[in-house]
LUMKOL-680004 format. One record per residue (C-alpha): residue number from 1; residue in one letter; x, y, z. Coordinates in steps of 0.5 Angstrom, whole numbers, plus 2048, in hexadecimal, padded with zeros to 3 digits. Layout:
N
@i NUM&aa A&px X&py Y&pz Z
...
//
This chain:
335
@i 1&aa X&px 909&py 88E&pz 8E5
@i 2&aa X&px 903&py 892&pz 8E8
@i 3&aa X&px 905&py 897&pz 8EE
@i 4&aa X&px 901&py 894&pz 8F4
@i 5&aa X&px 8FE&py 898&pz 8FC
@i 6&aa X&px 905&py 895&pz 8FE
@i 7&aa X&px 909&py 898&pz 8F9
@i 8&aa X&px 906&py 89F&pz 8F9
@i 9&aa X&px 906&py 89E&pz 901
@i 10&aa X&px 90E&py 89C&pz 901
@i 11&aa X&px 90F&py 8A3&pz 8FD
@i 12&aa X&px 90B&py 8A7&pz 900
@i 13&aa X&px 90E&py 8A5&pz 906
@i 14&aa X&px 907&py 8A4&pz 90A
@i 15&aa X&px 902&py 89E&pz 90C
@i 16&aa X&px 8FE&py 89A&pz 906
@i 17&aa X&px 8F9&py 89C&pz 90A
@i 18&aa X&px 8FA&py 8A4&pz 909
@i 19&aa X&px 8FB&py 8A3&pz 902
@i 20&aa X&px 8F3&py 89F&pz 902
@i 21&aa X&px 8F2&py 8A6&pz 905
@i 22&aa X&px 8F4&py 8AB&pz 900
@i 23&aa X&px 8F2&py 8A7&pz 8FA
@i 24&aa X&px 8EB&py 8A5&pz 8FC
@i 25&aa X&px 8EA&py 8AC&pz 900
@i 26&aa X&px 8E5&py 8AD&pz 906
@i 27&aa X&px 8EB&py 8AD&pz 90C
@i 28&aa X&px 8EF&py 8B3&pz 90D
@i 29&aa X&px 8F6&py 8B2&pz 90C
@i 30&aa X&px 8FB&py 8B9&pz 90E
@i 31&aa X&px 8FD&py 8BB&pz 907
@i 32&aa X&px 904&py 8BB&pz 906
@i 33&aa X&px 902&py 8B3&pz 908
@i 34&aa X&px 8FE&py 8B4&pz 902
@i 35&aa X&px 902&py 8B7&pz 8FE
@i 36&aa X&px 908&py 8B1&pz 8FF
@i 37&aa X&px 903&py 8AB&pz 8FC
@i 38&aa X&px 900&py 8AF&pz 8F7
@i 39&aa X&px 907&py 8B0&pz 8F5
@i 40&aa X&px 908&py 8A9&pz 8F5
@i 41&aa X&px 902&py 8A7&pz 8F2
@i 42&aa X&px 904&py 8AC&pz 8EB
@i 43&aa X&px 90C&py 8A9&pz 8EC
@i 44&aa X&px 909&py 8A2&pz 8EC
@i 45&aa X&px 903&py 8A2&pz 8E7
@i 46&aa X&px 8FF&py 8A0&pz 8ED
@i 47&aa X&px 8F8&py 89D&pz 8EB
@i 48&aa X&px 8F3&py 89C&pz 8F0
@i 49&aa X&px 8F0&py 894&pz 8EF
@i 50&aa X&px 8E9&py 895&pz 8EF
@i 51&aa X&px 8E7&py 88F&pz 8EE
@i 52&aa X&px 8EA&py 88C&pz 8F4
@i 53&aa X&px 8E7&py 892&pz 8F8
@i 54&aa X&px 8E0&py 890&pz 8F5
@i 55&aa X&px 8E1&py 888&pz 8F9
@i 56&aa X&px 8E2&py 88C&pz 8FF
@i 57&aa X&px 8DE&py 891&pz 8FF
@i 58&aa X&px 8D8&py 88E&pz 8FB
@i 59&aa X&px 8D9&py 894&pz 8F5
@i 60&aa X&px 8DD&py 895&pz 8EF
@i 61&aa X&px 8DD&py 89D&pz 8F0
@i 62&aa X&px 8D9&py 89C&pz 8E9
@i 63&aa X&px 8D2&py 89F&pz 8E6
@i 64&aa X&px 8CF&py 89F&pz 8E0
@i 65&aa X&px 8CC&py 8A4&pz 8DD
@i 66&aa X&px 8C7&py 8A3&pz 8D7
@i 67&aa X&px 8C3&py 8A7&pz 8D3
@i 68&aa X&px 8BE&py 8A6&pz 8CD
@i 69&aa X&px 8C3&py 8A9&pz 8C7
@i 70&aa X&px 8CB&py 8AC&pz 8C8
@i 71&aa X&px 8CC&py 8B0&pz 8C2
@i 72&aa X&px 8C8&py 8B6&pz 8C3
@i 73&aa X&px 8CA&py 8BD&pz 8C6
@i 74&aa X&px 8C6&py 8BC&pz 8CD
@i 75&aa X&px 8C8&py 8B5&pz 8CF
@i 76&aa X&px 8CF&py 8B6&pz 8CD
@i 77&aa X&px 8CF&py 8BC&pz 8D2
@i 78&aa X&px 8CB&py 8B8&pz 8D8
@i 79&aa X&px 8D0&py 8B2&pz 8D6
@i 80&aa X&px 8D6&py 8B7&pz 8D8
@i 81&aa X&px 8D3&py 8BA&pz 8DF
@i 82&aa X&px 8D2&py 8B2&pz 8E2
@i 83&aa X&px 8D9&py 8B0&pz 8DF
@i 84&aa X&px 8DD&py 8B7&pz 8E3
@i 85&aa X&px 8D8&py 8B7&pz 8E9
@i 86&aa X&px 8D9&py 8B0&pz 8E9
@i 87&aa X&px 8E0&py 8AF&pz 8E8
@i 88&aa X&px 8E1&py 8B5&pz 8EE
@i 89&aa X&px 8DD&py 8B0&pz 8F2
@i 90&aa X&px 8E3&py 8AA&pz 8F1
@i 91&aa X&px 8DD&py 8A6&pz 8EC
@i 92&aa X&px 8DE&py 8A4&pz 8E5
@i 93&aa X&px 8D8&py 8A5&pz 8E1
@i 94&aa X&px 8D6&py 89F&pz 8DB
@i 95&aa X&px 8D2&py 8A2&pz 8D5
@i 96&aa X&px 8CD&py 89F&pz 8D2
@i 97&aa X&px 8C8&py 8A1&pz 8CC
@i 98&aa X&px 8C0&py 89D&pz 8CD
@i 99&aa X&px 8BE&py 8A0&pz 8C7
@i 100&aa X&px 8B8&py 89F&pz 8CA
@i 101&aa X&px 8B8&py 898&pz 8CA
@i 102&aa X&px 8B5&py 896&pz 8D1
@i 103&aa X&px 8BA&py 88F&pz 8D0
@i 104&aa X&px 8C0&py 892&pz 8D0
@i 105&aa X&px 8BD&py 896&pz 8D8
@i 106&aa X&px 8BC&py 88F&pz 8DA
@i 107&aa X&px 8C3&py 88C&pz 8D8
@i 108&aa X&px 8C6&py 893&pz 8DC
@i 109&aa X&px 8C2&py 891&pz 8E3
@i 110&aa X&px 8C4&py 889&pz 8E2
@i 111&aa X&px 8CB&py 88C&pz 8E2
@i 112&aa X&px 8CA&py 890&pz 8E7
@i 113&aa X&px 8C7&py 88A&pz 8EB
@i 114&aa X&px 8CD&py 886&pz 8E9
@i 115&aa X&px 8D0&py 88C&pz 8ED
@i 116&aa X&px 8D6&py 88E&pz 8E6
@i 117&aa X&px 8D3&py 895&pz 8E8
@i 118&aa X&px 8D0&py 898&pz 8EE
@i 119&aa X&px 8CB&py 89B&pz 8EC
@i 120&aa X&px 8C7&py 89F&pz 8E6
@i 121&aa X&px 8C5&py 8A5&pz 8E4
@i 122&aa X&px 8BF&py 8A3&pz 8DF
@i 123&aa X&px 8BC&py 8A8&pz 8D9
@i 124&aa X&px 8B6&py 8A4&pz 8D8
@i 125&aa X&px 8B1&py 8A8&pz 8D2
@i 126&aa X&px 8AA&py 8A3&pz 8D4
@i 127&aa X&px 8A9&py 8A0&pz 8DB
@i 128&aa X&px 8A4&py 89B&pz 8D7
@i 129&aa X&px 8AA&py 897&pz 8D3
@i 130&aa X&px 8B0&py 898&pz 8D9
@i 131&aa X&px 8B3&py 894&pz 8DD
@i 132&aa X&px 8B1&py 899&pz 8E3
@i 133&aa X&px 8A9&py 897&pz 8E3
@i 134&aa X&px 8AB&py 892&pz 8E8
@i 135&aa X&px 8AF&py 893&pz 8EF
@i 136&aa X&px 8B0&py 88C&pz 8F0
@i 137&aa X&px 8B8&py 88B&pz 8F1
@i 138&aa X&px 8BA&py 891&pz 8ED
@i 139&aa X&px 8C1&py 893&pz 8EF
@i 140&aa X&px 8C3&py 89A&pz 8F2
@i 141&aa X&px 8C0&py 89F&pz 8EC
@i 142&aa X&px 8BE&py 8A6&pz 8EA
@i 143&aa X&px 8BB&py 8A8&pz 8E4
@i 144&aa X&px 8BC&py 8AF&pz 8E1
@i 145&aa X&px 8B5&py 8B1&pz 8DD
@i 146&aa X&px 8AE&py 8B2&pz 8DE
@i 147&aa X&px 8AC&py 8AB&pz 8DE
@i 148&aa X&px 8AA&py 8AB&pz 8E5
@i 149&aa X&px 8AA&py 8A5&pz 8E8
@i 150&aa X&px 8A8&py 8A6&pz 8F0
@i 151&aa X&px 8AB&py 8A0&pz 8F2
@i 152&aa X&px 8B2&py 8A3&pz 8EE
@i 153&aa X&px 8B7&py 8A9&pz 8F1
@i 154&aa X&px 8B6&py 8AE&pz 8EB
@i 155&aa X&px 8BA&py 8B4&pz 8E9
@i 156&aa X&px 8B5&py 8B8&pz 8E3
@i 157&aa X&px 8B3&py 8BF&pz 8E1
@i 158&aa X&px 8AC&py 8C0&pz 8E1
@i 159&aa X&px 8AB&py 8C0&pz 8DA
@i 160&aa X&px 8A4&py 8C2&pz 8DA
@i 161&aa X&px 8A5&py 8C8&pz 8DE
@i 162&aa X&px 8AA&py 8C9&pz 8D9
@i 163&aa X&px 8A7&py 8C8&pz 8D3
@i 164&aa X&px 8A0&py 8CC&pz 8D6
@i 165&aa X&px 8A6&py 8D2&pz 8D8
@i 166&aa X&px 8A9&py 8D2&pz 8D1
@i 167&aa X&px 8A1&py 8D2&pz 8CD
@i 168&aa X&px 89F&py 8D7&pz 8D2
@i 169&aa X&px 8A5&py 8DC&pz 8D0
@i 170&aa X&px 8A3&py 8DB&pz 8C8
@i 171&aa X&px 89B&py 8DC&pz 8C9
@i 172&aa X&px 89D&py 8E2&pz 8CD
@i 173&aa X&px 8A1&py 8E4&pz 8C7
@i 174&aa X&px 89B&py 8E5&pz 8C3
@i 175&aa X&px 89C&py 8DE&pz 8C0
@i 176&aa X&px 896&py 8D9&pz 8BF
@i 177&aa X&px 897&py 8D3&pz 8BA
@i 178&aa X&px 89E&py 8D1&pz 8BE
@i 179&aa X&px 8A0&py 8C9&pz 8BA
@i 180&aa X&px 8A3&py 8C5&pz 8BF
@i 181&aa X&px 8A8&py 8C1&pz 8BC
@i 182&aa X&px 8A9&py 8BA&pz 8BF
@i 183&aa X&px 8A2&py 8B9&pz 8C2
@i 184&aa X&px 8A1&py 8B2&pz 8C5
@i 185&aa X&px 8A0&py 8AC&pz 8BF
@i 186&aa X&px 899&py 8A8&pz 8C0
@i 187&aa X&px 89E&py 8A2&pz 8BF
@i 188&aa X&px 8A3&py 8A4&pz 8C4
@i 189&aa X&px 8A2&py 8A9&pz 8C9
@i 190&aa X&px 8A8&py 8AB&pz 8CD
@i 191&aa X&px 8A7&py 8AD&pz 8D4
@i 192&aa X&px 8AB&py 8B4&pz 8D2
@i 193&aa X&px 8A8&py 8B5&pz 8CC
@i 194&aa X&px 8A1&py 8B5&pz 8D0
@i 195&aa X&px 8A3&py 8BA&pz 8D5
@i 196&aa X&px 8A5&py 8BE&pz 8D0
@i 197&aa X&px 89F&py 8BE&pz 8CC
@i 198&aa X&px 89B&py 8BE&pz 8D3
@i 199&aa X&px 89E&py 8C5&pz 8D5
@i 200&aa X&px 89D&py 8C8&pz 8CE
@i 201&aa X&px 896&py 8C6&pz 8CF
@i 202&aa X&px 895&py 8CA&pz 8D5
@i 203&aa X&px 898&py 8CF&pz 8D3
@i 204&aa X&px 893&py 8D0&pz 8CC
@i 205&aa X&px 88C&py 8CE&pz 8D0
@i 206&aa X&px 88F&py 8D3&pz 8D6
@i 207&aa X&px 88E&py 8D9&pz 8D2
@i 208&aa X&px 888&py 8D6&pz 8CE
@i 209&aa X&px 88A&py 8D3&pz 8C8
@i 210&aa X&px 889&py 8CC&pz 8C5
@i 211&aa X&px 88D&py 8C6&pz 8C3
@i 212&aa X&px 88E&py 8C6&pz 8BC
@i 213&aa X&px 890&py 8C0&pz 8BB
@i 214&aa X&px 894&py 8C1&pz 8B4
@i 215&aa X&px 899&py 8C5&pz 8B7
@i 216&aa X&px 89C&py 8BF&pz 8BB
@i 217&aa X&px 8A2&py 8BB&pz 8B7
@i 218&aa X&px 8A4&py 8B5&pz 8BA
@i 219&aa X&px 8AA&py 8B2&pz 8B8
@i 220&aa X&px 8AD&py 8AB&pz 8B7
@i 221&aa X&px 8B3&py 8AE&pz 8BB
@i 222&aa X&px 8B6&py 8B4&pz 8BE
@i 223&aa X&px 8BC&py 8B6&pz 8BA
@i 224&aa X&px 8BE&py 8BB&pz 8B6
@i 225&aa X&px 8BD&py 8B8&pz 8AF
@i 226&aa X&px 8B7&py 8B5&pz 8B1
@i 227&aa X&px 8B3&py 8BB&pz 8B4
@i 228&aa X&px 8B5&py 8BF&pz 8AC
@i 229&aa X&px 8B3&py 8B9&pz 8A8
@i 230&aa X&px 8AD&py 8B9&pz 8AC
@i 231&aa X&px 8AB&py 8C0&pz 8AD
@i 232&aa X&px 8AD&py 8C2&pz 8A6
@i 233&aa X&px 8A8&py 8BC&pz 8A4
@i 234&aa X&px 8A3&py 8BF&pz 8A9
@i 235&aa X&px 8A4&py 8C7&pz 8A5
@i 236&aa X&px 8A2&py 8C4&pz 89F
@i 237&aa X&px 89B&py 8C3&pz 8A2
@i 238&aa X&px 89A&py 8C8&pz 8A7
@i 239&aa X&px 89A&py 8D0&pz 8A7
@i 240&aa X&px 8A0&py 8D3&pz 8AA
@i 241&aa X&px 89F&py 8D3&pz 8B2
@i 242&aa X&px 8A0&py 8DA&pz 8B6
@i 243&aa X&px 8A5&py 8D5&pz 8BA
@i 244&aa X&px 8A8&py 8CF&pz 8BC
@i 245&aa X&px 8A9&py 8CC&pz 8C2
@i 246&aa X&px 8AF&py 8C6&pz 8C1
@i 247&aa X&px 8AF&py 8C1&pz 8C7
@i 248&aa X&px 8B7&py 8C1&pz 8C7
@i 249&aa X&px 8BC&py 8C6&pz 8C3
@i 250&aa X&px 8BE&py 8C0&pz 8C0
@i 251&aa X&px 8B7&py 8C0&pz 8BD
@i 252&aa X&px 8B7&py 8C8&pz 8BC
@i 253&aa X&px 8BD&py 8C8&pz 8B9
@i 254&aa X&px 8BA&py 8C4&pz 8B2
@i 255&aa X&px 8B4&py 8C8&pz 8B3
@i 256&aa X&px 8B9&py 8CE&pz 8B2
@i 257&aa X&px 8BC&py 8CB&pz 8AC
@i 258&aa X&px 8B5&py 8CA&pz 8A8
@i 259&aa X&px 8B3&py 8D0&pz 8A9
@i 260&aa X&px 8BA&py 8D3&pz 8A7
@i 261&aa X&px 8BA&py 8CF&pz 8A1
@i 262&aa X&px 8B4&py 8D2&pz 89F
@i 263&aa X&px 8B4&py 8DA&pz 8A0
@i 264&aa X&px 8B0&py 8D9&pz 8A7
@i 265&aa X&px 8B3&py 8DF&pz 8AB
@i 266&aa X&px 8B3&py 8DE&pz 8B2
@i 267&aa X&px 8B1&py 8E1&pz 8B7
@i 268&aa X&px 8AE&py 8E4&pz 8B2
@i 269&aa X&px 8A9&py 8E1&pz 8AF
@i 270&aa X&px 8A9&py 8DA&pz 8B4
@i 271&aa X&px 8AC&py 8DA&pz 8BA
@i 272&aa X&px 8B0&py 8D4&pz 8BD
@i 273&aa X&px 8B2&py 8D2&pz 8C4
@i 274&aa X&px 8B5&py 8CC&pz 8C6
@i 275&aa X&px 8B6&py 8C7&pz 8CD
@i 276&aa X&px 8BD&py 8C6&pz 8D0
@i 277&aa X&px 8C1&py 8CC&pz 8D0
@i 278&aa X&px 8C6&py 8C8&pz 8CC
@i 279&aa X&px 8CD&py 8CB&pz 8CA
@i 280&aa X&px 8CC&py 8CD&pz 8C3
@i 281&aa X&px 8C5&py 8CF&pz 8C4
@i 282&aa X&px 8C8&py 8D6&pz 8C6
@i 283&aa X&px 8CC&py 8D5&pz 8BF
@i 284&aa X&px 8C6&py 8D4&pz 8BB
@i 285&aa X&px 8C4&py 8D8&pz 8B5
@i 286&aa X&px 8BF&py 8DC&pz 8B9
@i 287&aa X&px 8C2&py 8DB&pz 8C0
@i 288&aa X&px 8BD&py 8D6&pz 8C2
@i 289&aa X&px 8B8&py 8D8&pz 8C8
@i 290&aa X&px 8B8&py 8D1&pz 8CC
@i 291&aa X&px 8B7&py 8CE&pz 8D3
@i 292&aa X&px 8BD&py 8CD&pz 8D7
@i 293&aa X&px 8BF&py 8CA&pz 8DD
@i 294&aa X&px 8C5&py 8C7&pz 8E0
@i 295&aa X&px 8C7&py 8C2&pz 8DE
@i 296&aa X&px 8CE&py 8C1&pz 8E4
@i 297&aa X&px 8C9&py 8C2&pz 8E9
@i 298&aa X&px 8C4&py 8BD&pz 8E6
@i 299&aa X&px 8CA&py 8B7&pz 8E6
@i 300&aa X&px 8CC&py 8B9&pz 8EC
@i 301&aa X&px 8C6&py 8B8&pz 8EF
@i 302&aa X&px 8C5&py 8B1&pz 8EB
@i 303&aa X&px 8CC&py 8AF&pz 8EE
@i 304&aa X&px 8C9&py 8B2&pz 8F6
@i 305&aa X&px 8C4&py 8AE&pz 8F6
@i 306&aa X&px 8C8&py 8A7&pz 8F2
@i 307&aa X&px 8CD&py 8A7&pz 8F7
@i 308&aa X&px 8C7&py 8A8&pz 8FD
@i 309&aa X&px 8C4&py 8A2&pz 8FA
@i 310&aa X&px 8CA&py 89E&pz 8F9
@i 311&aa X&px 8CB&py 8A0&pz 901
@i 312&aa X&px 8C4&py 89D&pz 903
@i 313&aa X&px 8BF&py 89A&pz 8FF
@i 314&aa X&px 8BA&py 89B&pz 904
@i 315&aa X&px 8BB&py 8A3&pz 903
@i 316&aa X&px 8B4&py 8A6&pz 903
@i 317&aa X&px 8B2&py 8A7&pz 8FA
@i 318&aa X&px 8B4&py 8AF&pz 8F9
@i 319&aa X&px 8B3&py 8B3&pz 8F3
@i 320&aa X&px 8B7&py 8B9&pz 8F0
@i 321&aa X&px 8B4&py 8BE&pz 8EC
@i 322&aa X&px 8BA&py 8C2&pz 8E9
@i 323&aa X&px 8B8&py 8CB&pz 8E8
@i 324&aa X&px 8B7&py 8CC&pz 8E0
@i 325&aa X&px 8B7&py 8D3&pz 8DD
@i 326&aa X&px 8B4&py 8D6&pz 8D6
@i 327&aa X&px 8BB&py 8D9&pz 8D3
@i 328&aa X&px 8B8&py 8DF&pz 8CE
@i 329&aa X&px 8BD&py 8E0&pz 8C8
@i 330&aa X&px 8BB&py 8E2&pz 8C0
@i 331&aa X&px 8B6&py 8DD&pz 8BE
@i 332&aa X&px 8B0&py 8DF&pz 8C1
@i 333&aa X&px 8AD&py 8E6&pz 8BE
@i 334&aa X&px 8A6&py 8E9&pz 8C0
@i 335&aa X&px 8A1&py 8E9&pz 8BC
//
């Protein structure tokens, strides 16, 4: 039979009451008071009943979090921070993948207005098809990403500083004819896709170069398999540029293995930077030159600003735009 407040109470030797103390956090209790139900809860296999918490108090101690794709580097490291900050914070998190379909960020916020989570942390790629183009009823929610919805508290990286940043490095380098390697699609252009490709535009007119249009490579997807399929494609019809600018190392990591595959030295011959910072990025063949930010900072500042809104929905709308950074390794040479 499962162990109840009760049980764990009557071992401890305390009040149910103390027990609710300890396990829901937020009231001081002495240690060695604390030290006895905690005790008790590991003796008894004590676990907490949220769903009876949640007809108490109107929350479930559940949110969600959804991103367009779970199996790169990048997801698989933010998905990481939410799960350990928000575990610290006494929530569970649900993972969900989009795969940019739009419907499935409606059925997230329709079980969020159902209350089976208490909030969501939303990764939208286009503000157009999302859910997020209205407010109207719309659950306590945060989205992560450069969609920028005004009406929407937001964490994001200001990708078109970051890409501006990034070019400027290159062309300071001596590099002219820079490709960008998941340039925005006429058919679908993705709000960092755009950002990106706005930046490096920025950089290039600053220093009084033209956009050449035939040195952007959109892509029918951001993976690594994708990007070497398409960028070797790309080789076949165009001369070899001085670099390559991948909007994310996922992406570089494909450009890498097509110029390796054919004799293409880098930096030596083209230079690649990536976006991300990613764990293996600094285990890429060159180390690969990237743009870095933290990503526990960037889901710990999601979670703040969750929980603030769970707490008040009527809490003015904030925007937190987390510090990036270029991270130099070997990819990059002078020209």
């Amino acid at each position: 039979m499962r162990a109840t407040v009760r049980d764990v109470a009557a071992l401890a030797g305390v009040s149910p009451k103390t027990v609710s103390n300890v396990v829901n956090g937020g009231v001081v209790v002495r240690p060695e008071t604390r030290a006895r139900v905690e005790a008790a809860v590991a003796e008894l296999a004590y676990v907490p009943n949220f769903s009876a918490r949640g007809l108490r108090n109107g929350r479930t101690g559940a949110i969600a979090l959804t991103l367009p794709e779970l199996s790169s580097a990048y997801s698989a490291d933010v998905a990481r921070w939410f799960v350990e900050l928000a575990h610290d914070r006494g929530l569970v998190v649900q993972l969900e993948q989009t795969a940019e379909d739009p419907e499935r960020e409606r059925e997230l916020v329709s079980r969020a207005r159902a209350h089976l989570v208490d909030g969501l942390v939303l990764n939208p790629v286009s503000l157009s098809a999302s859910t997020l183009a209205t407010t109207e009823g719309l659950p306590p929610t945060v989205v992560i990403g450069e969609v920028e919805p005004e009406h929407v508290d937001q964490v994001h990286v200001d990708s078109r500083a970051a890409a501006r940043e990034v070019t400027g490095m290159l062309l300071d380098r001596g590099h002219r004819r820079i490709a960008i390697v998941g340039a925005a699609r006429q058919d679908s252009v993705t709000a960092t896709a755009r950002l990106r490709q706005l930046g490096y535009e920025d950089a290039l007119r600053a220093t009084g170069l033209r956009v050449d249009p035939a040195l952007r490579v959109p892509l029918p997807e951001w993976t690594t398999a994708s990007a070497a399929r398409t960028f070797a494609d790309w080789l076949d019809h165009h001369p070899l540029p001085d670099a390559v600018f991948a909007f994310t190392d996922s992406i570089a990591f494909g450009v890498l293995h097509v110029l390796a595959a054919r004799g293409v030295r880098v930096p030596e011959q083209v230079s690649v930077v990536g976006f991300d910072d990613v764990d293996q990025a600094s285990f890429a063949i060159p180390a690969l030159t990237t743009v870095s930010f933290d990503r526990r900072d960037f889901a710990g500042a999601a979670l703040d600003l969750l929980e603030r809104r769970i707490s008040d929905r009527d809490a003015p709308v904030q925007t937190v735009v987390v510090p990036h950074r270029i991270v130099e390794r070997a990819s990059v040479a002078a020209r």
